[in-house]
Phi, psi and omega in degrees: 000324193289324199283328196260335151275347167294298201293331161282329188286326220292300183296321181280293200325306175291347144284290192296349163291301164337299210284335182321112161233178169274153196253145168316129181298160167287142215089315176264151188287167194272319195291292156168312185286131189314064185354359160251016178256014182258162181215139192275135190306167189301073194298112200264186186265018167247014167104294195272145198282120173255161204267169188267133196290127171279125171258174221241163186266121188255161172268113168331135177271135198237126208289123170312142160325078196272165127325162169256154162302106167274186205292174166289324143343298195277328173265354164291289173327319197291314203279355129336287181278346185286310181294294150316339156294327197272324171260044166052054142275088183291317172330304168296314188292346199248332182297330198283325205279323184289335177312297184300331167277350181286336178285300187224096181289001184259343203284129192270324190283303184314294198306307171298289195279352172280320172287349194246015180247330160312272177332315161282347155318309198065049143264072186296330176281335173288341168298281169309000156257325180281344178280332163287313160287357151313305180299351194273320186270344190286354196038230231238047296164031202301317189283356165265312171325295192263013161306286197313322205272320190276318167321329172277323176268312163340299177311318191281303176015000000 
């Protein structure tokens, strides 16, 4: 009997302890968000709070077609292998150019210029799979795009 009332005081003690909480300091707001993070509802000439006017949805103007900057790494390297390409090192140029895509594996020009140095190598068909995945990354890129295009028929030639 004694053991089965110890283990109920136990149990109350140990919920309401649970059931506690804490109360707001004095001074401070109940709310958790910082008061200079609050923004006072819209205020209409009636006082009264009005909903905000839906306007009808236009399509976005969509921006003639930029190149991305690549990184400062990436354009040492790009200018690196342009410059080993330019005195034959094809060797050096395809190490610089591979260098640089392990930094940005999406870059469509690294594909293209990795492809035209295959290509002087005279490894064509891989020359004509790397102008392709050049095409895959260039998007809307026309002037890479068609770089690319005339390199793959060369290449099958």
């Amino acid at each position: 009997m004694f053991y089965r009332f110890a283990a109920i005081l136990f149990l109350l003690g140990f919920l309401g302890g649970c059931a506690t909480t804490s109360l707001p300091q004095r001074g401070k707001p109940a709310s958790s968000v910082p008061p200079e993070s609050r923004v006072p509802p819209p205020a209409s000439r009636s006082g009264r709070y009005q909903p905000p006017e839906v306007t009808a949805y236009r399509e976005p103007v969509t921006p003639k077609y930029t190149r991305p900057e690549p990184a400062k790494a990436v354009q040492a390297l790009l200018k690196r292998a342009e410059d080993q390409r330019a005195a034959g090192q094809l060797v050096a140029a395809a190490v610089s150019l591979e260098r640089a895509l392990r930094i940005e594996p999406k870059n469509a020009v690294l594909w293209n210029r990795l492809a035209h140095v295959r290509f002087d190598q005279k490894q064509f068909s891989l020359a004509s799979s790397l102008a392709a995945k050049s095409n895959a990354f260039a998007g809307a890129d026309r002037s890479l795009r068609a770089d690319n295009n005339r390199l793959i028929s060369r290449a099958r030639r």
